[in-house]
N, C-alpha and C positions, 0 to 999 in steps of 0.2 A: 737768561737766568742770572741773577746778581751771585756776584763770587765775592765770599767771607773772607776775610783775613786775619786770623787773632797771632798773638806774640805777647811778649812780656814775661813768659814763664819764666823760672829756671829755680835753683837751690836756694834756699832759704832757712835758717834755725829760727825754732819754736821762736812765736813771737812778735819775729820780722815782720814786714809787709811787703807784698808787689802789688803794682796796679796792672792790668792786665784791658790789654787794647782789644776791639775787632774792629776793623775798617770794613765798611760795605763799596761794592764798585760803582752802585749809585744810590739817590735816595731813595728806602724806603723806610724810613723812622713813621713818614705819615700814614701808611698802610698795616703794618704791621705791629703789635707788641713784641718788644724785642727780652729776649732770656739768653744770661750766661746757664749752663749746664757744666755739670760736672760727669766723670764718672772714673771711678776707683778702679782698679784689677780687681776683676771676680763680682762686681757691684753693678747694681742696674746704674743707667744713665740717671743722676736728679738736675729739677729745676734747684737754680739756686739764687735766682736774682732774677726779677723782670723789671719792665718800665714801659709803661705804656704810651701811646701816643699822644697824650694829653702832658706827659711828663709823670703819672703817678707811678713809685717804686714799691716793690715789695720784696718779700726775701722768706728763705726756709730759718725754720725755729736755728737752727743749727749754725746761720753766720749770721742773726741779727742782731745787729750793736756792733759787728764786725767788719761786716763789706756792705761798700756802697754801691750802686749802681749809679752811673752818669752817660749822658751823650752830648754831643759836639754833632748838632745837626748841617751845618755849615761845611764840616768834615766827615760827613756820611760816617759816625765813628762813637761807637759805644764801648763806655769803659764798667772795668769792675775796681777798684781800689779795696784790695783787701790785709787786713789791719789783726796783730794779737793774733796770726797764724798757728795751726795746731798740727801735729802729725797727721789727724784724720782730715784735714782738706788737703792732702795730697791726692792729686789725680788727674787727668785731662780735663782742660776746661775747653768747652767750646761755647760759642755765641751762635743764638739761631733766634730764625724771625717764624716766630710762633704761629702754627698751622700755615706755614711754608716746609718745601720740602728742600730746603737749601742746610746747610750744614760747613761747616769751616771745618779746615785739618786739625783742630783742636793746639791748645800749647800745653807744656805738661809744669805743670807743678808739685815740687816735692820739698818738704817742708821735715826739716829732719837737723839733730845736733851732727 
């Protein structure tokens, strides 16, 4: 089973930007659409970035024009670069390979003056 890795979280004021990693332990960018997810305290899990295996990206109403979705197929390694951060994307982010059952330790993001 491939094992996820994300990082990149940490403190940020309104505004800021991080870009936020997952390393996969091998490839599967060609089989899978890959999604970063979020999920607040108290909040369901959301999708909030995908990219498919063709390279097409998409995103909820709620970071577009904000984050990007990227990968680095060569480094089994999909990124989120997220930009003009708000209090309300504070949350765990995790990266998953969509209608897989793999899942990453999540990194946290908190987005606050």
């Amino acid at each position: 089973q491939v094992q996820l890795v994300e990082s990149g979280g940490g403190l940020v004021q309104p505004g800021g930007s991080l870009r936020l990693s997952c390393v996969a332990s091998r490839s599967i960018f060609s089989m899978y659409v890959m999604g970063w997810y979020r999920q607040a305290p108290g909040k369901q899990r959301e999708l909030v970035a995908t990219i498919t295996r063709g390279g097409s990206v998409g995103y909820a109403d709620s970071v577009k024009g904000r984050f990007t979705i990227s990968r680095d197929t060569a480094q089994n390694t999909v990124y989120l670069q997220m930009n003009s951060l708000k209090p309300e994307d504070t949350a765990v982010y995790y990266c998953h390979p969509i209608n897989s059952d793999t899942w990453g330790q999540g990194t946290q993001i908190t987005v606050s003056s």
